[in-house]
NUMARFI-213622 format. One record per residue: residue number from 1; x, y negated, z negated of N, C-alpha, C in turn; residue in one letter. Coordinates in Angstrom, 3 decimals. Example, Ala and Ser with C-alpha at 12.3 -4.5 7.8 and 13.67 -1.06 7.14 Angstrom:
<rs>
<1 <13.190 5.690 -7.800> <12.300 4.500 -7.800> <13.200 3.300 -7.800> "A">,
<2 <12.850 2.250 -7.080> <13.670 1.060 -7.140> <12.900 -0.030 -7.870> "S">,
</rs>
This chain:
<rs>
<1 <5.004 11.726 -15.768> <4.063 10.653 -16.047> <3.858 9.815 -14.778> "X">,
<2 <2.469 9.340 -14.489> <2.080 8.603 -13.152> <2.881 7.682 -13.330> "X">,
<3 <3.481 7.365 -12.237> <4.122 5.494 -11.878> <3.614 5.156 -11.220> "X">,
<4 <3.182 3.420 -11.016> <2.837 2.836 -9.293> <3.831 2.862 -8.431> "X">,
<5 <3.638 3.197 -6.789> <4.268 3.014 -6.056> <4.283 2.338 -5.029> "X">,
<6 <5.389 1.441 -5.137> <4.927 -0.027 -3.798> <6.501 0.196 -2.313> "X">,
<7 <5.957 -0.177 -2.148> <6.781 -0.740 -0.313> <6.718 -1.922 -0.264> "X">,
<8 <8.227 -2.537 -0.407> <9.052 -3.790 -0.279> <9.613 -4.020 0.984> "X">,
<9 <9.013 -4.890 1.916> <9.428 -4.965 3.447> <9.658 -6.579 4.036> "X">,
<10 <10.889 -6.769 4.148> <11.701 -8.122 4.523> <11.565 -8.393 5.773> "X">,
<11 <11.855 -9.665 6.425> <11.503 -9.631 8.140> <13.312 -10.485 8.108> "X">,
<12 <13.335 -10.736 9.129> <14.158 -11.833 8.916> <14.037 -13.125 8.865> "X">,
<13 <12.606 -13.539 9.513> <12.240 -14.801 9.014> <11.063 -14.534 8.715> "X">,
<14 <10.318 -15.491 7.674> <9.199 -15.441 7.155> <8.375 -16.943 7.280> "X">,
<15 <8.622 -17.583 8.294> <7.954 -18.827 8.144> <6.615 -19.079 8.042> "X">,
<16 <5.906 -20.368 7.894> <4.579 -20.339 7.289> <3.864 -19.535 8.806> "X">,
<17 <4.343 -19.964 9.750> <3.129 -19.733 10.970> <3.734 -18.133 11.169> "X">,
<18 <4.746 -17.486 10.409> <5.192 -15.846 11.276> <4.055 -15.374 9.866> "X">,
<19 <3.735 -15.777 8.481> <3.189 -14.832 7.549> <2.203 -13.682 8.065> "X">,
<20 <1.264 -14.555 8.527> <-0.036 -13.390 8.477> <-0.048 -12.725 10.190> "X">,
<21 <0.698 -12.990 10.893> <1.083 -11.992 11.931> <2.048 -10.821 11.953> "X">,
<22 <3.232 -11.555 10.537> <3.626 -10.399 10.125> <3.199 -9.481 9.461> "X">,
<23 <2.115 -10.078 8.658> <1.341 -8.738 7.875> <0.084 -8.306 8.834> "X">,
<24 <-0.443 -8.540 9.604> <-1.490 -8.409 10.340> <-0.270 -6.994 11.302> "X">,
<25 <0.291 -6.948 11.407> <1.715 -5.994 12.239> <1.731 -4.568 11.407> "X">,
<26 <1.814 -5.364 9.713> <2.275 -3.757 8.899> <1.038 -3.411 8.516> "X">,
<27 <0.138 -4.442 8.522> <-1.718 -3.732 8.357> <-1.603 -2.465 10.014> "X">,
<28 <-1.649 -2.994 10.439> <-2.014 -2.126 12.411> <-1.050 -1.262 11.958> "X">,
<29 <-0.191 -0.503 11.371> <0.381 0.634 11.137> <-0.144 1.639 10.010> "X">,
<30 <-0.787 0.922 9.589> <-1.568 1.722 8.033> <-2.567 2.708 8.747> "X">,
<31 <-2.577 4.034 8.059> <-3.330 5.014 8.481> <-4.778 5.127 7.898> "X">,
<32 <-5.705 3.815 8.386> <-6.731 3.476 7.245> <-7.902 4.627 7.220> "X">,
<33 <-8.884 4.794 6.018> <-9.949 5.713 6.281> <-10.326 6.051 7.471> "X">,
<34 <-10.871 7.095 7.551> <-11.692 7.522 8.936> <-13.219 6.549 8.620> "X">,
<35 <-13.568 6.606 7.441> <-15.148 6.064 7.403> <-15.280 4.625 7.151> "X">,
<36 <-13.677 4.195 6.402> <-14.094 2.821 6.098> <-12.841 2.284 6.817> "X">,
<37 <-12.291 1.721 7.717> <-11.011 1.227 8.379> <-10.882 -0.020 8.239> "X">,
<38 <-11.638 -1.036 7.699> <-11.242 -2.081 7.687> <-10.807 -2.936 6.339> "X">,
<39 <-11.060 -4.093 6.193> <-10.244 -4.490 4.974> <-11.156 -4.770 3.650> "X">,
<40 <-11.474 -4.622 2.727> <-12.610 -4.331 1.359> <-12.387 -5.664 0.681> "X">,
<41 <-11.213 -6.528 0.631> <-11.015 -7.762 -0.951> <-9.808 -8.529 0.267> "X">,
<42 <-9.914 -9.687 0.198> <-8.863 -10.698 0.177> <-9.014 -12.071 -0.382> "X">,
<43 <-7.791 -11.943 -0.892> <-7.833 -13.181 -2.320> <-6.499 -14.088 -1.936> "X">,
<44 <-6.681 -15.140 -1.493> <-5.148 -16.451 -1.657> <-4.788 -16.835 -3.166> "X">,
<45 <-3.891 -16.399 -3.218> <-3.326 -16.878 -4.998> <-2.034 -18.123 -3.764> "X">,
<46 <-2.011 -19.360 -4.970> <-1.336 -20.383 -4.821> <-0.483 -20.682 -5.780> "X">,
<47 <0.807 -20.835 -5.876> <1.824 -21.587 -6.454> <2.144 -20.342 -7.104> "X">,
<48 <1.371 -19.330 -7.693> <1.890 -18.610 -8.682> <0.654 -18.051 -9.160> "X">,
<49 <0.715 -16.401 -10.088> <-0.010 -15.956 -10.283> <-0.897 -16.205 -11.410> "X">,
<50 <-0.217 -17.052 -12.011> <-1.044 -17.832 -12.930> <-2.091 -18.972 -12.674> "X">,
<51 <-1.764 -19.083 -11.574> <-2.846 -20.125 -10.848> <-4.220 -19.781 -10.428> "X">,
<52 <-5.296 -20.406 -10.462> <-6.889 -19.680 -10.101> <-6.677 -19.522 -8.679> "X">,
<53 <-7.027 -18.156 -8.550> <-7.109 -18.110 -7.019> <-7.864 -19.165 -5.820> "X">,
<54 <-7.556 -19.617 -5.066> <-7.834 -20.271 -4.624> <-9.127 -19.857 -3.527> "X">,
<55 <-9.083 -18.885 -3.038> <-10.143 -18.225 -2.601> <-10.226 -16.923 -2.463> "X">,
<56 <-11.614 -16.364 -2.586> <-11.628 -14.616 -2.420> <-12.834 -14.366 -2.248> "X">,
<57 <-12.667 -12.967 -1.339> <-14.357 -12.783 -1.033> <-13.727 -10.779 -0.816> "X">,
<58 <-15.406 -10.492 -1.409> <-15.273 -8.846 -0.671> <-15.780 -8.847 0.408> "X">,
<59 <-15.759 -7.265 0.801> <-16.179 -7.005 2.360> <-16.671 -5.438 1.822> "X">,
<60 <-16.978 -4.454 2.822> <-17.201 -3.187 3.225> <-16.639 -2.420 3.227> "X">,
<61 <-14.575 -2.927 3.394> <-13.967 -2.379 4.404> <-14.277 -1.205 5.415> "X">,
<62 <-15.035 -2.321 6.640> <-15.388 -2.562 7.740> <-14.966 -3.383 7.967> "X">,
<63 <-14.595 -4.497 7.787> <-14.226 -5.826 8.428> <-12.926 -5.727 9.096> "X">,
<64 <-13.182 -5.958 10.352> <-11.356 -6.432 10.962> <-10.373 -6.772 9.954> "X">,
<65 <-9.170 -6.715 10.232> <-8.012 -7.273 9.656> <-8.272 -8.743 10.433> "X">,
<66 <-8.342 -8.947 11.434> <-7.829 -9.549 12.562> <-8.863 -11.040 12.343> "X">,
<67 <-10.158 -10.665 11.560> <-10.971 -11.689 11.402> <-11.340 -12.040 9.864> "X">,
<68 <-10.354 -11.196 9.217> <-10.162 -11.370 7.707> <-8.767 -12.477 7.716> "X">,
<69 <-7.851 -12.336 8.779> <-6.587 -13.193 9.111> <-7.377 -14.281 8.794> "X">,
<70 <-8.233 -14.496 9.874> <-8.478 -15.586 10.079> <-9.277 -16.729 9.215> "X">,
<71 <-9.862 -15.936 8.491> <-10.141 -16.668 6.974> <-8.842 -17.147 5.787> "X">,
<72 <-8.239 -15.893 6.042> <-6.648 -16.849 5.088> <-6.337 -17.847 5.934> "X">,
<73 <-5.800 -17.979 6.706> <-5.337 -18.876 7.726> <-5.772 -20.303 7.531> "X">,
<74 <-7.007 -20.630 6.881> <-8.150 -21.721 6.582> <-6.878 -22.419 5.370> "X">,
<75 <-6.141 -21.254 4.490> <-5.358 -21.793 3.364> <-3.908 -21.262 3.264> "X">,
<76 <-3.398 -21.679 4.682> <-1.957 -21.251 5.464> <-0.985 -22.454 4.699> "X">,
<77 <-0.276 -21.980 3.553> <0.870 -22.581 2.782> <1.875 -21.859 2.403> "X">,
<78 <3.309 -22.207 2.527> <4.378 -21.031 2.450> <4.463 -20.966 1.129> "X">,
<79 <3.301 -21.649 0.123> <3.438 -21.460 -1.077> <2.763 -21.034 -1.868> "X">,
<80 <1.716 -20.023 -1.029> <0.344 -19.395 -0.921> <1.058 -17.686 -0.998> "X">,
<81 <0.113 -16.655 -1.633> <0.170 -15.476 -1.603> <-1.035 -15.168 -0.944> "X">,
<82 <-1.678 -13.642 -0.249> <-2.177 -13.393 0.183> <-2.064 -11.874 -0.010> "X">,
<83 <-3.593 -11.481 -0.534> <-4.033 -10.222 -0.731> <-4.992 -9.482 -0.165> "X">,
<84 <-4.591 -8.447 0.479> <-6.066 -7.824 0.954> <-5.778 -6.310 1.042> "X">,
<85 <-6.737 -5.756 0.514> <-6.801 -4.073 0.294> <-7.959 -3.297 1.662> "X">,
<86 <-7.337 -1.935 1.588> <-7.814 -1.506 2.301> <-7.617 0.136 1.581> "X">,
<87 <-8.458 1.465 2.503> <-8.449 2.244 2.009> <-7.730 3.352 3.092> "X">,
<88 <-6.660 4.629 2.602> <-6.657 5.671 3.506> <-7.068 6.669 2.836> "X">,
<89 <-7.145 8.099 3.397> <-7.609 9.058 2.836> <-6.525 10.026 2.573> "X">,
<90 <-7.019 10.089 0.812> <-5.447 11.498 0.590> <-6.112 12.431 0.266> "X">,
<91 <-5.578 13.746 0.059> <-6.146 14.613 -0.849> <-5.959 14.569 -2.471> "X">,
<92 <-7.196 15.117 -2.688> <-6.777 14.860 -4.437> <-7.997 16.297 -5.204> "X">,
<93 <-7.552 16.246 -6.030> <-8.762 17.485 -6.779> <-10.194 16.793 -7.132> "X">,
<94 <-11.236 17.420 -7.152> <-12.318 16.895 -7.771> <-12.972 18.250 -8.686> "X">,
<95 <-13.446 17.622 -9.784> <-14.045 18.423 -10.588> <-15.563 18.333 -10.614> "X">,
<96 <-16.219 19.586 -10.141> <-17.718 18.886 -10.310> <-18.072 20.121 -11.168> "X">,
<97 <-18.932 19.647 -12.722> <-18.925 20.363 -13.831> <-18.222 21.591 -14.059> "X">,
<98 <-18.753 22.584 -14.243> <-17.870 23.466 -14.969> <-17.620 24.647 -13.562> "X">,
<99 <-17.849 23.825 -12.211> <-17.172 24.767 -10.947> <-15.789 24.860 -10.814> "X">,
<100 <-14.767 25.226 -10.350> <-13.484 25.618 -9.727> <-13.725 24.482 -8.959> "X">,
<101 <-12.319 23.696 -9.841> <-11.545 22.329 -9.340> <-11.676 22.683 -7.474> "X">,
<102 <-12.117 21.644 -6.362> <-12.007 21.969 -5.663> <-10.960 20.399 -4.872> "X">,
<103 <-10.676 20.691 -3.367> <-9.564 19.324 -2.966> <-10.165 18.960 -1.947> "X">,
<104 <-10.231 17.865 -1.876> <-11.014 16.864 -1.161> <-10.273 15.333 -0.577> "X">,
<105 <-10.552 15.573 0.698> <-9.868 14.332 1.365> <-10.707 13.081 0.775> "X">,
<106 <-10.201 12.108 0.066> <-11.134 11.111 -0.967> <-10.537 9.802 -0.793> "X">,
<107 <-11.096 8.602 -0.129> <-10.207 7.360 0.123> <-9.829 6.777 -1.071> "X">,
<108 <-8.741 6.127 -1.148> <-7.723 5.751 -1.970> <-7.646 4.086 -1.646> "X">,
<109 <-7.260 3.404 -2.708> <-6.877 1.913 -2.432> <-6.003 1.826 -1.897> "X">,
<110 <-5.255 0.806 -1.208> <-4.008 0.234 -1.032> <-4.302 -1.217 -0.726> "X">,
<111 <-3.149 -1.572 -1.585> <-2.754 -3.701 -1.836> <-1.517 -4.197 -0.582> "X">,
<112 <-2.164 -4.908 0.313> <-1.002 -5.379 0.696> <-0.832 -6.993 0.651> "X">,
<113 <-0.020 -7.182 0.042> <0.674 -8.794 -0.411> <1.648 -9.188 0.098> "X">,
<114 <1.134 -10.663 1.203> <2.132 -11.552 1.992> <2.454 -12.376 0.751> "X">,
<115 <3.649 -12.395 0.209> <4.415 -13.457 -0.485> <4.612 -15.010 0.426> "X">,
<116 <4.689 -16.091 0.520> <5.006 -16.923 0.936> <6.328 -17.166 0.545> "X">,
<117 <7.219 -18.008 1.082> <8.410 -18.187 0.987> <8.511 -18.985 -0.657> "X">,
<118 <7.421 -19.854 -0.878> <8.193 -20.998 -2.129> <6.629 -20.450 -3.192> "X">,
<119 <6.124 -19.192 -2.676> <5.297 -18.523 -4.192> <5.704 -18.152 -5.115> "X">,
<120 <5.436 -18.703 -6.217> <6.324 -18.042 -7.711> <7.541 -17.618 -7.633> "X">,
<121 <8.487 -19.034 -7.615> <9.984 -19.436 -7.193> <10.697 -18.030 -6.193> "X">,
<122 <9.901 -18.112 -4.978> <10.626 -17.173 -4.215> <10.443 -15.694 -5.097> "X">,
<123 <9.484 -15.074 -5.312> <9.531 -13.871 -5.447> <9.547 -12.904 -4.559> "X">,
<124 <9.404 -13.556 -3.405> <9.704 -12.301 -2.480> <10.914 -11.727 -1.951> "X">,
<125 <12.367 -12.504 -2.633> <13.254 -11.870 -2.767> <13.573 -10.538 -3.545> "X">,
<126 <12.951 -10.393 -4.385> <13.004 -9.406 -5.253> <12.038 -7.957 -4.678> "X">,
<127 <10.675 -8.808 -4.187> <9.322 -7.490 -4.236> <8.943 -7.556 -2.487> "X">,
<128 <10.019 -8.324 -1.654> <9.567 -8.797 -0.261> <8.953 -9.298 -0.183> "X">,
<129 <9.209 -9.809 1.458> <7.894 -10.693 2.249> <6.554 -10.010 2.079> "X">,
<130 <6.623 -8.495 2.378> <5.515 -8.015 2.074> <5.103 -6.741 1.229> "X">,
<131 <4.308 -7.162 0.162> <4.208 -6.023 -0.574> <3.274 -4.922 -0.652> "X">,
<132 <3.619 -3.318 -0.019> <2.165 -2.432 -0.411> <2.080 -1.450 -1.732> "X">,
<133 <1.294 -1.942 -2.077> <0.929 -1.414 -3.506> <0.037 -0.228 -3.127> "X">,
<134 <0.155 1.041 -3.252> <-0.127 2.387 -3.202> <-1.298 2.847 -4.230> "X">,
<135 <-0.790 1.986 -5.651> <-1.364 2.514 -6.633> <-0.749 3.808 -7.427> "X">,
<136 <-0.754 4.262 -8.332> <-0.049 5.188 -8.771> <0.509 6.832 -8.079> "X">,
<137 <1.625 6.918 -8.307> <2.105 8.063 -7.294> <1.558 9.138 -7.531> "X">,
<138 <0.590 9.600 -7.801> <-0.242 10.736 -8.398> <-0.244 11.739 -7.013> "X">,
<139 <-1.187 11.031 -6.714> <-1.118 11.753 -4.444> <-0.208 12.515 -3.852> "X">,
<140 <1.155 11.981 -4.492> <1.999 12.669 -3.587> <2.935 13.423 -4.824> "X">,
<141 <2.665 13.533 -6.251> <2.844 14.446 -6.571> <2.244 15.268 -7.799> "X">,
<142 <1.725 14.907 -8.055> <0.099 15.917 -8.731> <1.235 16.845 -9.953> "X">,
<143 <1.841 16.129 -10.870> <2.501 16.785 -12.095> <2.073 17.556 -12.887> "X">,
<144 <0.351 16.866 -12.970> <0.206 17.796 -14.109> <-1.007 19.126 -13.517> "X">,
<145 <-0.925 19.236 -12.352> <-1.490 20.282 -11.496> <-0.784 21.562 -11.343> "X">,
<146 <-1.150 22.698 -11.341> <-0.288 24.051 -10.776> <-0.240 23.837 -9.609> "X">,
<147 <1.388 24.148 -9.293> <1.756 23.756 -7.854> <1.686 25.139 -7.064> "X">,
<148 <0.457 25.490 -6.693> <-0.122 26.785 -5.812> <0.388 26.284 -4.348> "X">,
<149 <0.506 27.557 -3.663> <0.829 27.038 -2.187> <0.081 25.769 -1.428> "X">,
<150 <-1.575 26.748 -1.891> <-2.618 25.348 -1.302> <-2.272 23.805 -1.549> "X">,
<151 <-1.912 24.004 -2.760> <-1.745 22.612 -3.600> <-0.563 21.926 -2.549> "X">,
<152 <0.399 23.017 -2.543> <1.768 22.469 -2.236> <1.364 21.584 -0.528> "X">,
<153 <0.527 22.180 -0.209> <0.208 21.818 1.905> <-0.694 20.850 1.460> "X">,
<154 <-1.328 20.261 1.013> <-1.988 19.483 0.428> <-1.379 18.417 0.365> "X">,
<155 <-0.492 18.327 -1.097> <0.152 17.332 -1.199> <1.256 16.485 -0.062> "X">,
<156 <1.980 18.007 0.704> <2.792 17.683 1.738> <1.877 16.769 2.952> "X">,
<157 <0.834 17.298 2.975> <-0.019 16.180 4.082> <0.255 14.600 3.627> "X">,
<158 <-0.044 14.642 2.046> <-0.054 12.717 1.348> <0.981 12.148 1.746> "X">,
<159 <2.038 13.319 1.656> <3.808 12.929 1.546> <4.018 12.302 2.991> "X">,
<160 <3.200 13.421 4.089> <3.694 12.985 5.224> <3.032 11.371 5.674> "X">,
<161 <1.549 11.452 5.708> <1.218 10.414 5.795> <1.370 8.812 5.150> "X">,
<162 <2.569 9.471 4.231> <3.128 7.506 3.348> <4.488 7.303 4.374> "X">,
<163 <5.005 8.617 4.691> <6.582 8.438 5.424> <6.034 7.955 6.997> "X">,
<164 <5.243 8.541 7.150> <4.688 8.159 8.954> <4.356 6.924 8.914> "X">,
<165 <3.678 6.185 7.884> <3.994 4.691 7.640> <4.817 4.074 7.853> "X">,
<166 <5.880 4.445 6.467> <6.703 3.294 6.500> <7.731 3.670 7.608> "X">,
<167 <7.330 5.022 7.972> <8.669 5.182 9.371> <7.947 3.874 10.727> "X">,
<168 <6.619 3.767 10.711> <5.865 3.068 11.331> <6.037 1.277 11.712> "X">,
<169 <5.991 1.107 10.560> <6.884 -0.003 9.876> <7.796 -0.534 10.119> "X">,
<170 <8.875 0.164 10.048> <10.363 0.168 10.525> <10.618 0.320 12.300> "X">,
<171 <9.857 0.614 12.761> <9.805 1.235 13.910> <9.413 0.197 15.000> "X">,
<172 <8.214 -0.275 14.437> <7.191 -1.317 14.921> <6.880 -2.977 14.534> "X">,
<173 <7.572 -3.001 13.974> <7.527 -4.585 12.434> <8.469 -5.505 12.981> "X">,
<174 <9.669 -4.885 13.233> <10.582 -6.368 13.543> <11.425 -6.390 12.195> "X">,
<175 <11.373 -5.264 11.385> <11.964 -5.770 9.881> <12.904 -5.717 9.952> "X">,
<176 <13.798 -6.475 8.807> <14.988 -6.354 8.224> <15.286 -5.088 7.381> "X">,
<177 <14.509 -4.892 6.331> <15.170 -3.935 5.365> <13.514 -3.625 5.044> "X">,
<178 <13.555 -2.555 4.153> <11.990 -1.610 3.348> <12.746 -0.790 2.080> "X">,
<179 <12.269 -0.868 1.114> <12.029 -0.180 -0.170> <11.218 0.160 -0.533> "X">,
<180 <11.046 1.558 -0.243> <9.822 3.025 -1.383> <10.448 2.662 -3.236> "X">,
<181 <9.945 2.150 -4.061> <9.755 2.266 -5.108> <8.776 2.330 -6.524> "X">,
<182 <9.543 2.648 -7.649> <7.974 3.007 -8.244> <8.675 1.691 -9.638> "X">,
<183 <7.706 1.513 -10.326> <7.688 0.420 -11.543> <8.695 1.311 -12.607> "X">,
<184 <8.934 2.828 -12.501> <9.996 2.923 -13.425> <11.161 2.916 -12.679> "X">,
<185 <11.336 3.155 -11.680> <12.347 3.191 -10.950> <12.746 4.179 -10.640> "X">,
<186 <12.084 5.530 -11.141> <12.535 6.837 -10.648> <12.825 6.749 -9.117> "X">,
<187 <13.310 7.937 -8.880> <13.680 7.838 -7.399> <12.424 9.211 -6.954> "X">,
<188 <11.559 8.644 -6.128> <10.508 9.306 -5.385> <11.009 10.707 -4.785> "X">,
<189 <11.710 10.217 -3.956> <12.481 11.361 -3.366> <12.785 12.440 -3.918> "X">,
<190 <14.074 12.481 -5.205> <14.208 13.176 -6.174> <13.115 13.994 -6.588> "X">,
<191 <11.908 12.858 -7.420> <10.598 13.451 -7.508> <10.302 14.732 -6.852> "X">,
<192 <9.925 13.991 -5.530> <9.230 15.410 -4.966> <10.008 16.402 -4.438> "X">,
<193 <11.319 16.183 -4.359> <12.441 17.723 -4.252> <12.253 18.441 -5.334> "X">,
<194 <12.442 17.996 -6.318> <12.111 18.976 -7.840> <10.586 19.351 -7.823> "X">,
<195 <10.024 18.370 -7.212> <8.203 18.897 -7.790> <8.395 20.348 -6.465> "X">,
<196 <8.642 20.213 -5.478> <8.184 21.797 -4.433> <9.469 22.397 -4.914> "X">,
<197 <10.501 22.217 -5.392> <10.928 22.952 -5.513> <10.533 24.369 -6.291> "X">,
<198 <9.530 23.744 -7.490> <9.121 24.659 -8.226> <8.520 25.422 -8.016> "X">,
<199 <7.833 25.720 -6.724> <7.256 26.109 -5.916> <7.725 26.854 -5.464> "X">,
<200 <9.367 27.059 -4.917> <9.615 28.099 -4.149> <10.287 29.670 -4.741> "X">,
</rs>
């Protein structure tokens, strides 16, 4: 069954003026579309998610990160959240009527959320300073698909391109700690050892 899968990434400090340079850092590592590279939605949620957002606007994604910063920045509070999506490209199947399912490199969402330090009593202890929301793990392992060789090089491309990330991340960020997890808590990893395994 699909789960969402997010990336939980800590710095060691998170102060109001390090937020959006630290996420402006793990944005510049994201492997964004070839056609659309820039950022599509950013929304400031304040105090908590129950609160009316305080501001939000779409875009193209075309728009810089770098001049989308600079519009949050207008509502820079360590007690402020900050959202903005962008797209990369995975493979996935497409069905067009009654032809042979064919696979197609097809851009995909991704959420990334600067927590502020005092947003919804410190939640970013739990989900990090910064959160990327993937959207459901489908991409990287296609369950209810026959796992054909094609399929299998396919999927291994999605696989590689989430690890070249967060290896990216880790590499390049300044972080403290990162967590690959999904909302049930399965272990990903596991996942996809058993999913190719079946394969061989």
């Amino acid at each position: 069954m699909a789960d969402r899968l997010y990336l939980s990434i800590w710095f060691p400090s998170f102060r109001e003026s390090e937020m959006l340079p630290r996420l402006l850092s793990v944005i510049r590592q994201f492997p964004a579309s070839t056609q659309k590279n820039g950022i599509g939605y950013l929304a400031v949620h304040s105090v908590s998610w129950n609160e009316p957002i305080l501001f939000q606007q779409t875009f193209d994604y075309r728009v810089d990160p770098e001049r989308t910063m600079t519009l949050a920045a207008e509502f820079l509070h360590e007690d402020n959240a900050y959202e903005f999506d962008m797209l990369w490209d995975l493979w996935s199947p497409v069905q067009e009527g009654e032809l042979d399912e064919t696979w197609q490199m097809q851009p995909q969402k991704a959420k990334f959320i600067a927590f502020g330090p005092k947003f919804e009593d410190a939640t970013y202890q739990q989900n990090g300073h910064i959160q990327v929301d993937f959207g459901l793990d489908t991409p990287f392992l296609y369950e209810d698909v026959d796992f054909t060789e094609a399929v299998e090089r396919r999927v291994k491309v999605n696989v590689q391109k989430l690890v070249a990330f967060t290896t990216a991340v880790e590499k390049n960020c300044g972080i403290s700690g990162r967590v690959l997890w999904s909302e049930s808590e399965d272990n990903l990893a596991q996942k996809l050892i058993e999913r190719l395994q079946k394969v061989q």
